[in-house]
PDB file of the backbone (N, CA, C, O) and the ligand in Angstrom, with CONECT records:
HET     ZN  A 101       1
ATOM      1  N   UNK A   1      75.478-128.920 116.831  1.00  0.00           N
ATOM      2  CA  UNK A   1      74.032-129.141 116.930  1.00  0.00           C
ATOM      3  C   UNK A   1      73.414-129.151 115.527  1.00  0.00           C
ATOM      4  O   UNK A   1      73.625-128.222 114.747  1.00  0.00           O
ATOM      5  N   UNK A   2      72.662-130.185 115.214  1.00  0.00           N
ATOM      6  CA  UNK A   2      72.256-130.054 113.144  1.00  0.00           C
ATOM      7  C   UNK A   2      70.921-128.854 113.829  1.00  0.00           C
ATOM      8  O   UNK A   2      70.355-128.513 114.867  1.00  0.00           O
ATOM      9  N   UNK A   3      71.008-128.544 112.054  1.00  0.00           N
ATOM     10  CA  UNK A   3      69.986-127.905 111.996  1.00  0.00           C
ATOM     11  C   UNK A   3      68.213-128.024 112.513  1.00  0.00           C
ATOM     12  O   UNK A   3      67.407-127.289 113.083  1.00  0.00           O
ATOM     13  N   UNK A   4      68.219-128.932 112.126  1.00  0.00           N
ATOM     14  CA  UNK A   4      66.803-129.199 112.586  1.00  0.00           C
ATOM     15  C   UNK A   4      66.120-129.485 113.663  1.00  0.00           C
ATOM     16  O   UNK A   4      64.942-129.838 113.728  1.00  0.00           O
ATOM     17  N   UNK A   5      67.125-129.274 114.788  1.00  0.00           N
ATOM     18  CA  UNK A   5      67.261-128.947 116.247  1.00  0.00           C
ATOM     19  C   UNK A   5      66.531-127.519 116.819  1.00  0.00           C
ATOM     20  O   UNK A   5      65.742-127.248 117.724  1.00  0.00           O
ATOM     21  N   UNK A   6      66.906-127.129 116.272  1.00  0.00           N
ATOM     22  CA  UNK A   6      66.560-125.593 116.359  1.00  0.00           C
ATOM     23  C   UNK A   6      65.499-124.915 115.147  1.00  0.00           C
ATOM     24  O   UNK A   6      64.731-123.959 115.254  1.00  0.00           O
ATOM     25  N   UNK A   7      65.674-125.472 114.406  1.00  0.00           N
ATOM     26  CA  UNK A   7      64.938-125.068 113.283  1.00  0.00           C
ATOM     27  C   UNK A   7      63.555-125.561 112.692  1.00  0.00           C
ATOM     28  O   UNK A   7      63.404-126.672 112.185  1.00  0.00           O
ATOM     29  N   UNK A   8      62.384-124.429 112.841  1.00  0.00           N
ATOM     30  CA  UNK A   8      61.081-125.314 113.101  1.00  0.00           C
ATOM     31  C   UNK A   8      60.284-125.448 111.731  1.00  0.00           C
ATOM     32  O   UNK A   8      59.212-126.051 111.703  1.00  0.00           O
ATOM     33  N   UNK A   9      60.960-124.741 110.349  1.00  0.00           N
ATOM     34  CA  UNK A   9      60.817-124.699 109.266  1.00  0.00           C
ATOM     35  C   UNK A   9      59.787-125.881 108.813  1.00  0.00           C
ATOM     36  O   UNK A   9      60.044-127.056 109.079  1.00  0.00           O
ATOM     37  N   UNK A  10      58.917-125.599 108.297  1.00  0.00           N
ATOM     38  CA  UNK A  10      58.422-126.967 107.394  1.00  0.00           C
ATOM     39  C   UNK A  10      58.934-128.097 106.487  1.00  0.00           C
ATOM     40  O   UNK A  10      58.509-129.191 106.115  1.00  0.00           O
ATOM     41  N   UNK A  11      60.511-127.025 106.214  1.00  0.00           N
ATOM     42  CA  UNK A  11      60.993-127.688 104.984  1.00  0.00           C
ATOM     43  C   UNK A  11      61.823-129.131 106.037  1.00  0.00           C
ATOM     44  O   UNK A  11      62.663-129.831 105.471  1.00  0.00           O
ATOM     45  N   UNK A  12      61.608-129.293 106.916  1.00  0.00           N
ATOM     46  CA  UNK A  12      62.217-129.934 107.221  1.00  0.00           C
ATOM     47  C   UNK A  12      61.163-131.316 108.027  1.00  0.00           C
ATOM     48  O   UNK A  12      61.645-132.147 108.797  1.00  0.00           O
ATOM     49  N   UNK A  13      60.126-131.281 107.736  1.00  0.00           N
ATOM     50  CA  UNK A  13      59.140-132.257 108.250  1.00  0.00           C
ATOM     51  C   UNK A  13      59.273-133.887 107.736  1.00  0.00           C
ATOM     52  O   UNK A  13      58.707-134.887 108.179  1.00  0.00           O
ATOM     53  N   UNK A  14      60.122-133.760 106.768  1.00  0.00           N
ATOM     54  CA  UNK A  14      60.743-135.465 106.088  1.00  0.00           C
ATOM     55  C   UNK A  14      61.610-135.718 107.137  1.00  0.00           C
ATOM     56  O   UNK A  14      61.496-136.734 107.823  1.00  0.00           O
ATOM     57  N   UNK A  15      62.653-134.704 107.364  1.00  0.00           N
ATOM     58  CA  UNK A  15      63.646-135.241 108.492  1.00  0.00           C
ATOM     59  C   UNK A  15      62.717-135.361 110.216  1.00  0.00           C
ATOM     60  O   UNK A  15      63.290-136.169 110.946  1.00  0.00           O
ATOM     61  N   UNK A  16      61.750-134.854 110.724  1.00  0.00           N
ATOM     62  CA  UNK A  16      61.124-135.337 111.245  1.00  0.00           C
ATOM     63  C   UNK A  16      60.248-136.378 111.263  1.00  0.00           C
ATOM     64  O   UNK A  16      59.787-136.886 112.285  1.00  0.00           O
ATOM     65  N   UNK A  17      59.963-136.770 109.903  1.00  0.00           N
ATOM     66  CA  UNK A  17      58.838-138.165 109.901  1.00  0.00           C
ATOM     67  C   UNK A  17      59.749-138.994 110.180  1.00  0.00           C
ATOM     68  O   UNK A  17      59.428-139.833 111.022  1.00  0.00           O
ATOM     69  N   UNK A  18      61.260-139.086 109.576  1.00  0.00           N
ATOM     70  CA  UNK A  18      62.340-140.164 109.900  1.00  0.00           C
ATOM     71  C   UNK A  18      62.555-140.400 111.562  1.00  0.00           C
ATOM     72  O   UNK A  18      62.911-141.448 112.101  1.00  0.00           O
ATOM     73  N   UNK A  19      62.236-139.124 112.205  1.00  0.00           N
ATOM     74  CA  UNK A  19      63.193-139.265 113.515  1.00  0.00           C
ATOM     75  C   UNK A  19      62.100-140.092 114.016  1.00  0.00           C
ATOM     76  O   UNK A  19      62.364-141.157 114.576  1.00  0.00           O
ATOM     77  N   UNK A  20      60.446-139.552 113.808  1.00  0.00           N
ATOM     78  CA  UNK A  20      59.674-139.983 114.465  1.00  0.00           C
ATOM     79  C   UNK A  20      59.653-141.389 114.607  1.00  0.00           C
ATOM     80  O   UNK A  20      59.513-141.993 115.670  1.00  0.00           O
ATOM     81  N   UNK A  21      59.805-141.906 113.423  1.00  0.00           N
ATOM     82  CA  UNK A  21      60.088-143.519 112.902  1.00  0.00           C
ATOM     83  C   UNK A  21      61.240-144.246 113.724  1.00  0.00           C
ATOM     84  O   UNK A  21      61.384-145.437 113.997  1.00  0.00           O
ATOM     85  N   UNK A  22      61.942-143.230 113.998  1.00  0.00           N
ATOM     86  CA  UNK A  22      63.320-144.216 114.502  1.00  0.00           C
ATOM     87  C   UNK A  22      62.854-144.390 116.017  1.00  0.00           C
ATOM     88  O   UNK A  22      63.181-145.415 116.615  1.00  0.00           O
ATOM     89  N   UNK A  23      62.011-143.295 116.716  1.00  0.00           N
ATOM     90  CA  UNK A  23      62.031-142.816 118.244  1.00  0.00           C
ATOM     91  C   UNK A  23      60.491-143.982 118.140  1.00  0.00           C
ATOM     92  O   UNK A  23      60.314-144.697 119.127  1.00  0.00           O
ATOM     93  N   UNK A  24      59.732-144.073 117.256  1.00  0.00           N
ATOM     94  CA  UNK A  24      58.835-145.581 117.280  1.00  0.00           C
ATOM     95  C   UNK A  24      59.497-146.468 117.645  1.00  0.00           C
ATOM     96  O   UNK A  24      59.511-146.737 118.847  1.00  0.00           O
ATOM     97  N   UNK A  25      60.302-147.252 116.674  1.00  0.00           N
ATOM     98  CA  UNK A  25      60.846-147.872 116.733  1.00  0.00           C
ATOM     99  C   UNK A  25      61.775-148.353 118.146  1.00  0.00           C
ATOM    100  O   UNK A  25      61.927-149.554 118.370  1.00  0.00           O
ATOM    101  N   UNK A  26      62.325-147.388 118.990  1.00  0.00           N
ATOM    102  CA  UNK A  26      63.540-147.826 120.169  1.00  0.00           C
ATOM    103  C   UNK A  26      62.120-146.708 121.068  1.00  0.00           C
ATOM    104  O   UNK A  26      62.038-145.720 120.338  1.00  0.00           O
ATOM    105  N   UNK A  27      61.438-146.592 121.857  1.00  0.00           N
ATOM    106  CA  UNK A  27      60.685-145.442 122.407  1.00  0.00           C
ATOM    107  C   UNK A  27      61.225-146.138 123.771  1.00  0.00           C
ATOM    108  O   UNK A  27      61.022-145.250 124.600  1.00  0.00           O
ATOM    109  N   UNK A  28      61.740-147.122 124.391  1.00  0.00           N
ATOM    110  CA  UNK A  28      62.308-146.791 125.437  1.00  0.00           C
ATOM    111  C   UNK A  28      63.983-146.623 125.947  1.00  0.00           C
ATOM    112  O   UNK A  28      64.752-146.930 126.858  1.00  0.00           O
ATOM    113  N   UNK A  29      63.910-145.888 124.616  1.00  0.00           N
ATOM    114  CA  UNK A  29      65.286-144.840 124.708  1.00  0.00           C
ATOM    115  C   UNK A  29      64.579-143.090 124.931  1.00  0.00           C
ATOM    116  O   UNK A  29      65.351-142.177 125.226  1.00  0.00           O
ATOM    117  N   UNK A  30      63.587-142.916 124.808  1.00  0.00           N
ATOM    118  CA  UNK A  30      63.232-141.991 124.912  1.00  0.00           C
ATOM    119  C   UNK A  30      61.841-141.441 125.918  1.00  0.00           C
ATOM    120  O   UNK A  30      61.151-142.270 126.512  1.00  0.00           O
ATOM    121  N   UNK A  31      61.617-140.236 125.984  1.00  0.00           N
ATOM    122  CA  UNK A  31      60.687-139.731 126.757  1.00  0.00           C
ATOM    123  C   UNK A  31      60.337-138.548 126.468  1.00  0.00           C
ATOM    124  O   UNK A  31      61.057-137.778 125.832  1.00  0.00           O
ATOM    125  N   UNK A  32      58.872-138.186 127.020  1.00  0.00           N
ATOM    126  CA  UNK A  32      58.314-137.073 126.534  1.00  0.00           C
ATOM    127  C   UNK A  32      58.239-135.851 127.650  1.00  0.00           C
ATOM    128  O   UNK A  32      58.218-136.045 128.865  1.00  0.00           O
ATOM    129  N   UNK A  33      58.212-134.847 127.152  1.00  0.00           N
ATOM    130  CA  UNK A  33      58.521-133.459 127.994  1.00  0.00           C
ATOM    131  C   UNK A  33      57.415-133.030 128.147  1.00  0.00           C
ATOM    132  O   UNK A  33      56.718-132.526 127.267  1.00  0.00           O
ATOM    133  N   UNK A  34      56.974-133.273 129.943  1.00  0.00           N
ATOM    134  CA  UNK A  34      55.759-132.814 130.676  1.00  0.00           C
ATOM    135  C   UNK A  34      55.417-131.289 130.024  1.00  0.00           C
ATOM    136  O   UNK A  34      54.335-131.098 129.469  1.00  0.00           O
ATOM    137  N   UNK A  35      56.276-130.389 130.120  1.00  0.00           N
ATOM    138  CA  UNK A  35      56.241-128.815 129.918  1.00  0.00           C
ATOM    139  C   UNK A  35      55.930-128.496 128.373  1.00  0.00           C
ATOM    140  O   UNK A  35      55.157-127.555 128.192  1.00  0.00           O
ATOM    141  N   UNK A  36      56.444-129.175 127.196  1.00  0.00           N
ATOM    142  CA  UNK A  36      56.213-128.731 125.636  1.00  0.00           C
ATOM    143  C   UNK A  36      55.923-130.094 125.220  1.00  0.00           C
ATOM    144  O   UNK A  36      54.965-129.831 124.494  1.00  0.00           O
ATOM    145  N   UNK A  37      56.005-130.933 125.172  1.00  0.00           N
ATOM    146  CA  UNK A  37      55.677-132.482 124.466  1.00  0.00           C
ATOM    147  C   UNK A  37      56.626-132.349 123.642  1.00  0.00           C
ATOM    148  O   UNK A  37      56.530-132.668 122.457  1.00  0.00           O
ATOM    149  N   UNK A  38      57.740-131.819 124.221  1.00  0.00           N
ATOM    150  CA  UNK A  38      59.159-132.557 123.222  1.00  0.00           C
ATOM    151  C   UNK A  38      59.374-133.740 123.705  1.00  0.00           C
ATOM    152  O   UNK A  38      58.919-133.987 124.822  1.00  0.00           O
ATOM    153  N   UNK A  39      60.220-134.896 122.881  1.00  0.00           N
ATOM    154  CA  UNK A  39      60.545-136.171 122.617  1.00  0.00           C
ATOM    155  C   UNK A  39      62.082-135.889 123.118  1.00  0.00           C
ATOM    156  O   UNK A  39      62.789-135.060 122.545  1.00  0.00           O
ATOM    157  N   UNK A  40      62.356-136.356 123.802  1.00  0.00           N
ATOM    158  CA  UNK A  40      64.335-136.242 124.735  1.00  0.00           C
ATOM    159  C   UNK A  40      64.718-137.790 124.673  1.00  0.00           C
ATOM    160  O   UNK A  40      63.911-138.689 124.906  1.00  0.00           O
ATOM    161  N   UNK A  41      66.083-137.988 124.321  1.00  0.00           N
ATOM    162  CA  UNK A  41      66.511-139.011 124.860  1.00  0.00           C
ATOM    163  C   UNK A  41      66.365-139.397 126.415  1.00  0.00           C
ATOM    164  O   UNK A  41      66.202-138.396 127.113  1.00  0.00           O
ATOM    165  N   UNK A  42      66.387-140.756 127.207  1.00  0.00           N
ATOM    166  CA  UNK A  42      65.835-140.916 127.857  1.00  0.00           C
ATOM    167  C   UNK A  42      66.963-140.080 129.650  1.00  0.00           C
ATOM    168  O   UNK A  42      66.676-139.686 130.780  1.00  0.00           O
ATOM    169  N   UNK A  43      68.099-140.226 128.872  1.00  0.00           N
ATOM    170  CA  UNK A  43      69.208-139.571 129.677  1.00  0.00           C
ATOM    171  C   UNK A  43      69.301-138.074 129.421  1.00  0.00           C
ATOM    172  O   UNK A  43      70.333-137.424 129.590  1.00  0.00           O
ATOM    173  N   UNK A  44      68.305-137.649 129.059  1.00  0.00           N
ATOM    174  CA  UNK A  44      68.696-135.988 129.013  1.00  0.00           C
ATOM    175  C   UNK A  44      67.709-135.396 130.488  1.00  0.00           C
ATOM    176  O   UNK A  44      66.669-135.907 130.902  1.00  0.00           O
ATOM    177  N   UNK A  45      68.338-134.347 130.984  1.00  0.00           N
ATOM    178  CA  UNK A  45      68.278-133.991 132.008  1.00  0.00           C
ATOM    179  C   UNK A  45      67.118-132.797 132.601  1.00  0.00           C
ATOM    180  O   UNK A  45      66.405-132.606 133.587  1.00  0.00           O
ATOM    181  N   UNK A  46      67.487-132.114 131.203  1.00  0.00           N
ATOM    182  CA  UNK A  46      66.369-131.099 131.550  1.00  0.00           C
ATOM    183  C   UNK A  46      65.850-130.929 130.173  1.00  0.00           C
ATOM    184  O   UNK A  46      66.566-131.366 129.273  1.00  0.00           O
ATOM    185  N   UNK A  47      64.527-130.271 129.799  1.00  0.00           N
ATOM    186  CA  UNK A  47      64.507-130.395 128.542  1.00  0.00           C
ATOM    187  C   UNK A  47      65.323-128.966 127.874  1.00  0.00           C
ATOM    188  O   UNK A  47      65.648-127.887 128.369  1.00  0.00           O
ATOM    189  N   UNK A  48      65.469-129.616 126.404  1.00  0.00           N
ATOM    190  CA  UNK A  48      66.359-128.226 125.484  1.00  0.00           C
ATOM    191  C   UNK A  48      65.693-127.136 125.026  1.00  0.00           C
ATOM    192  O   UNK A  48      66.204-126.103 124.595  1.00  0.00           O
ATOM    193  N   UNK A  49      64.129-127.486 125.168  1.00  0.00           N
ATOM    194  CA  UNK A  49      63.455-126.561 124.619  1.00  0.00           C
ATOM    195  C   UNK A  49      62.565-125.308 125.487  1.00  0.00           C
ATOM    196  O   UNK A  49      62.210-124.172 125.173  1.00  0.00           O
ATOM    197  N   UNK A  50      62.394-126.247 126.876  1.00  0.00           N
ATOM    198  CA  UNK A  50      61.390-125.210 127.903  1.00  0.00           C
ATOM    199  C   UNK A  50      61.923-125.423 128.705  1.00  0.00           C
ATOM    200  O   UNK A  50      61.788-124.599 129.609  1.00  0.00           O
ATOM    201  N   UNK A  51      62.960-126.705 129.017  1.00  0.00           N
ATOM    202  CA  UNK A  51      64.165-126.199 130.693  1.00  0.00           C
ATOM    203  C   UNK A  51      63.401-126.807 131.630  1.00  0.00           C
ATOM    204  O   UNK A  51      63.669-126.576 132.809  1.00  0.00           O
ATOM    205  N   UNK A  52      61.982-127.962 131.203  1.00  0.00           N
ATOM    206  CA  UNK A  52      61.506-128.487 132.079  1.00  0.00           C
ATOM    207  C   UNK A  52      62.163-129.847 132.526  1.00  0.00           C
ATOM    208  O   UNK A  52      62.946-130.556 131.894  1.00  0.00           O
ATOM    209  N   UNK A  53      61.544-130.050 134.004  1.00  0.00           N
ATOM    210  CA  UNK A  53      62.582-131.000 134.336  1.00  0.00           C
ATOM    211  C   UNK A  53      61.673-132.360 134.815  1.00  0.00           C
ATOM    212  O   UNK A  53      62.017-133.098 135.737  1.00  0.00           O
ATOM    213  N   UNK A  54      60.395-132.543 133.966  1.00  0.00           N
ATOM    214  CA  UNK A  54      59.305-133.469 134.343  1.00  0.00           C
ATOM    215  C   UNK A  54      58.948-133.961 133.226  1.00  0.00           C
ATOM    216  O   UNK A  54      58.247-133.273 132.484  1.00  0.00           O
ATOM    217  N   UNK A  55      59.604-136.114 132.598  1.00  0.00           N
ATOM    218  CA  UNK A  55      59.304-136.558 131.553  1.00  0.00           C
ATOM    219  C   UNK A  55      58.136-137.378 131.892  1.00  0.00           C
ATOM    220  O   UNK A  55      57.761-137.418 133.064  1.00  0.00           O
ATOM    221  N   UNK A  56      57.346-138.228 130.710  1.00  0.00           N
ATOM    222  CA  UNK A  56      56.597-139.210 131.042  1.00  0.00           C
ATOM    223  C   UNK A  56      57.768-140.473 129.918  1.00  0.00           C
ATOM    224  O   UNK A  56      58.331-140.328 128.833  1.00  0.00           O
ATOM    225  N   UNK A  57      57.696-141.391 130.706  1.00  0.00           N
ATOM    226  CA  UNK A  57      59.164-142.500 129.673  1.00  0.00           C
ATOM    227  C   UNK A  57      58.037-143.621 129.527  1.00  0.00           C
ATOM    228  O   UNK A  57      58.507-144.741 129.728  1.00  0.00           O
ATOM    229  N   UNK A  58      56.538-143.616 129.202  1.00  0.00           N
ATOM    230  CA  UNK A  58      55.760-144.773 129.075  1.00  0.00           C
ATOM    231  C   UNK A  58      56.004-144.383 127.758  1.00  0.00           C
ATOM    232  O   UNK A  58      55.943-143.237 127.314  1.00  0.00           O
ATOM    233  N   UNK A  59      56.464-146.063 126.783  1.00  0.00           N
ATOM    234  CA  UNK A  59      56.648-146.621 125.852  1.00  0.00           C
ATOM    235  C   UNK A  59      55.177-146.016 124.838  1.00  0.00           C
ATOM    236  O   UNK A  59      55.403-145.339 123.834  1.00  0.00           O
ATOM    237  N   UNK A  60      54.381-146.204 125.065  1.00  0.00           N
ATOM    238  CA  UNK A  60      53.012-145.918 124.351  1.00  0.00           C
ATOM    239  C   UNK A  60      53.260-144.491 124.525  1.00  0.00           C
ATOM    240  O   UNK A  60      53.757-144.256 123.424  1.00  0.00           O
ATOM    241  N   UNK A  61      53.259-143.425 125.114  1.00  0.00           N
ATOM    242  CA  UNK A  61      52.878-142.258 125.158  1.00  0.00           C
ATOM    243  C   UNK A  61      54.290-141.317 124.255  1.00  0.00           C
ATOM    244  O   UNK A  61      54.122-140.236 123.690  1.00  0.00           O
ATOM    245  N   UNK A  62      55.349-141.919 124.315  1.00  0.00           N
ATOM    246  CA  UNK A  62      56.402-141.706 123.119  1.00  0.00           C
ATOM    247  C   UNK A  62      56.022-142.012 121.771  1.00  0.00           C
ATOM    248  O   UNK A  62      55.831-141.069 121.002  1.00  0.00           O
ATOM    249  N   UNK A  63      55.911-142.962 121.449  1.00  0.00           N
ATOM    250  CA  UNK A  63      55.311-143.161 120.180  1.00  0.00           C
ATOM    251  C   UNK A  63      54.354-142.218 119.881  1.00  0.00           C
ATOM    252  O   UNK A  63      54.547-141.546 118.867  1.00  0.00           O
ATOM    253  N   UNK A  64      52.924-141.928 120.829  1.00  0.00           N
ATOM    254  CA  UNK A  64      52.531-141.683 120.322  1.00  0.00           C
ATOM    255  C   UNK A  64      52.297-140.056 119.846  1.00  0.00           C
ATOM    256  O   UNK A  64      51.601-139.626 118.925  1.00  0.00           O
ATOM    257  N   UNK A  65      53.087-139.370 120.760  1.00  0.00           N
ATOM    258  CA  UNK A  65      53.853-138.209 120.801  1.00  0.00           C
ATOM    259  C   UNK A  65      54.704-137.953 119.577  1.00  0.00           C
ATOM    260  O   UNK A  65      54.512-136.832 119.106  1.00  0.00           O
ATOM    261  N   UNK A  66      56.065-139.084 118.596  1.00  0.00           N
ATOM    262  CA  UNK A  66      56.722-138.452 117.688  1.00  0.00           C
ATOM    263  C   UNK A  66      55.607-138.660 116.942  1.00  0.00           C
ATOM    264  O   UNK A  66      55.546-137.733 116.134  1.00  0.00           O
ATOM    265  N   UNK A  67      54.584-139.496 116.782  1.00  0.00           N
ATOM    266  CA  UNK A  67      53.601-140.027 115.396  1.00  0.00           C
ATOM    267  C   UNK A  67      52.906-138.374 115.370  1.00  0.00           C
ATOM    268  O   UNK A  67      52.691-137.704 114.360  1.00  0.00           O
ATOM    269  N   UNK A  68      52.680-138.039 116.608  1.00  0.00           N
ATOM    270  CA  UNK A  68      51.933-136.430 116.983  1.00  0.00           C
ATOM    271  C   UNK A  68      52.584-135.474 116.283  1.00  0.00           C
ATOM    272  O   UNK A  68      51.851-134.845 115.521  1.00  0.00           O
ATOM    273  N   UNK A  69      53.795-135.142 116.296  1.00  0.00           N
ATOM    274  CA  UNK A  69      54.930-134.435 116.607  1.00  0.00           C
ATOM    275  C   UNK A  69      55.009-134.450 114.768  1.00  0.00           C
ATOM    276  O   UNK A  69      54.521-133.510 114.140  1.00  0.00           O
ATOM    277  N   UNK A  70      55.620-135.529 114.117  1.00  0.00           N
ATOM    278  CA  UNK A  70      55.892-136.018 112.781  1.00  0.00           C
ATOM    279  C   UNK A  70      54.568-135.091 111.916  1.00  0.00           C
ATOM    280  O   UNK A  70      54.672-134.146 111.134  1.00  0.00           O
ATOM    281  N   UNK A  71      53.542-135.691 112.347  1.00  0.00           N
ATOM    282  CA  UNK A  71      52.377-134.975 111.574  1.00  0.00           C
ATOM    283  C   UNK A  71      52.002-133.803 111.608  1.00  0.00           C
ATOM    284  O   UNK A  71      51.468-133.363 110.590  1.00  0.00           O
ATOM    285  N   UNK A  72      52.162-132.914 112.795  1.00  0.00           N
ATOM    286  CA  UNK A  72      51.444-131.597 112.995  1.00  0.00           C
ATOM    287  C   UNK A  72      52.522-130.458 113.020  1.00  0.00           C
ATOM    288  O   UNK A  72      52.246-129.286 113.274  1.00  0.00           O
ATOM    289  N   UNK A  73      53.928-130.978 112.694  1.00  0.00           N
ATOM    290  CA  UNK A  73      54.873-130.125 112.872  1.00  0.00           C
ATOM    291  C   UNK A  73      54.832-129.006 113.573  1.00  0.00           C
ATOM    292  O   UNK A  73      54.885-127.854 113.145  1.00  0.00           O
ATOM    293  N   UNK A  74      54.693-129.554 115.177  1.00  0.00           N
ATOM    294  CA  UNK A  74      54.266-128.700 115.689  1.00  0.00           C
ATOM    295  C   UNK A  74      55.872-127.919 116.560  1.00  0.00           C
ATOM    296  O   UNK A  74      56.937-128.531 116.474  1.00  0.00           O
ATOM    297  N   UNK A  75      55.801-126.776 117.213  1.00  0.00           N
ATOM    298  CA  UNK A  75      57.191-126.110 117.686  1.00  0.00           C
ATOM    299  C   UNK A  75      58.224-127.159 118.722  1.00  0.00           C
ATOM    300  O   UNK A  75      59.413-126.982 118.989  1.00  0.00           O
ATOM    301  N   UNK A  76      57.443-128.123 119.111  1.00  0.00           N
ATOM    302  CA  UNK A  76      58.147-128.846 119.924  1.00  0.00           C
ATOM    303  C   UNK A  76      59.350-129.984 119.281  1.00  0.00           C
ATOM    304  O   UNK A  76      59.237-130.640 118.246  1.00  0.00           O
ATOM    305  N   UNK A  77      60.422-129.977 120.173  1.00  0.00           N
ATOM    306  CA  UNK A  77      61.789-130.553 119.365  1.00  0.00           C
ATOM    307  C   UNK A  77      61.489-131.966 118.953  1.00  0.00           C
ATOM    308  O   UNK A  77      60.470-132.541 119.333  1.00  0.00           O
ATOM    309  N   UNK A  78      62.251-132.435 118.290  1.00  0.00           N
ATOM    310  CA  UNK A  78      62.372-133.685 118.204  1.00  0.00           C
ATOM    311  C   UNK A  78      63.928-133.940 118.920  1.00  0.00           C
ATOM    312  O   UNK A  78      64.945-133.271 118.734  1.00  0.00           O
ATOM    313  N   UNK A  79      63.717-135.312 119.923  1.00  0.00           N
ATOM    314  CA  UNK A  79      65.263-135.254 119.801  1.00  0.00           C
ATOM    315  C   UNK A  79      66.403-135.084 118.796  1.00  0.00           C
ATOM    316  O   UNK A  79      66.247-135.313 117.597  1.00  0.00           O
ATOM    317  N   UNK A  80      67.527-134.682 119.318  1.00  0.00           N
ATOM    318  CA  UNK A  80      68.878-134.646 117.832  1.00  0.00           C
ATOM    319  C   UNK A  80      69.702-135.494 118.146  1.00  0.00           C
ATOM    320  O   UNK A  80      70.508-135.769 117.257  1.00  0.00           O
ATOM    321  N   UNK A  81      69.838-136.188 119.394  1.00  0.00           N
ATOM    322  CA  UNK A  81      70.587-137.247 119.799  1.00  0.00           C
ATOM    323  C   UNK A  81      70.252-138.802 119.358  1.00  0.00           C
ATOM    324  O   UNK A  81      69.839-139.580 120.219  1.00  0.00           O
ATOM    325  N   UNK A  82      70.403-139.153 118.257  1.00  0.00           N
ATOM    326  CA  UNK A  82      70.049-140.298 117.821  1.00  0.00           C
ATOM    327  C   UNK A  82      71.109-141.272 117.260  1.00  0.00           C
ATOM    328  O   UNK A  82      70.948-142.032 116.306  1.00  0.00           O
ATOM    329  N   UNK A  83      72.157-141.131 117.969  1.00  0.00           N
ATOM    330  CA  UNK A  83      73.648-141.838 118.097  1.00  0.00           C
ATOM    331  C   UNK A  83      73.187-143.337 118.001  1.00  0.00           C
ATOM    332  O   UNK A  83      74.019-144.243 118.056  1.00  0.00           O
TER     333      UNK A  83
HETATM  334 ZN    ZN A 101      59.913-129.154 127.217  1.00  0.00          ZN2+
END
């Protein structure tokens, strides 16, 4: 699991502006977590961070969630699955 999975450090908000950029970029590979507004790949099952099991997968509301997410570094994950 990389670090920045787990790790909510500031020092690590470059490697989040990237993910956010990439999860722009493909957003219907991904979806957002009803329970924390974490960003999951679109095949993950439950979320990793609150164990909720309710996404929203609208294209607009991903985006605009990592653009959220990227800027406010807020506790919620970014996906780490970006294979
Ligand atoms: Zn969650």
């Amino acid at each position: 699991m990389p670090p920045y999975f787990m790790n909510e450090s500031s020092e690590y908000t470059s490697d989040r502006a990237r993910q956010a950029e990439k999860i722009a970029l493909t957003p219907q590979e991904y979806k957002v977590c009803e329970g924390c507004g974490s960003i999951v790949t679109e095949r993950t099952v439950a979320c990793p961070s609150c164990h909720a099991y309710l996404f929203d997968a609208a294209t607009d509301r991903v985006i605009a969630q990592a653009k959220l997410l990227a800027k406010r570094n807020q506790n919620a994950v970014l996906s780490s699955d970006l294979t």
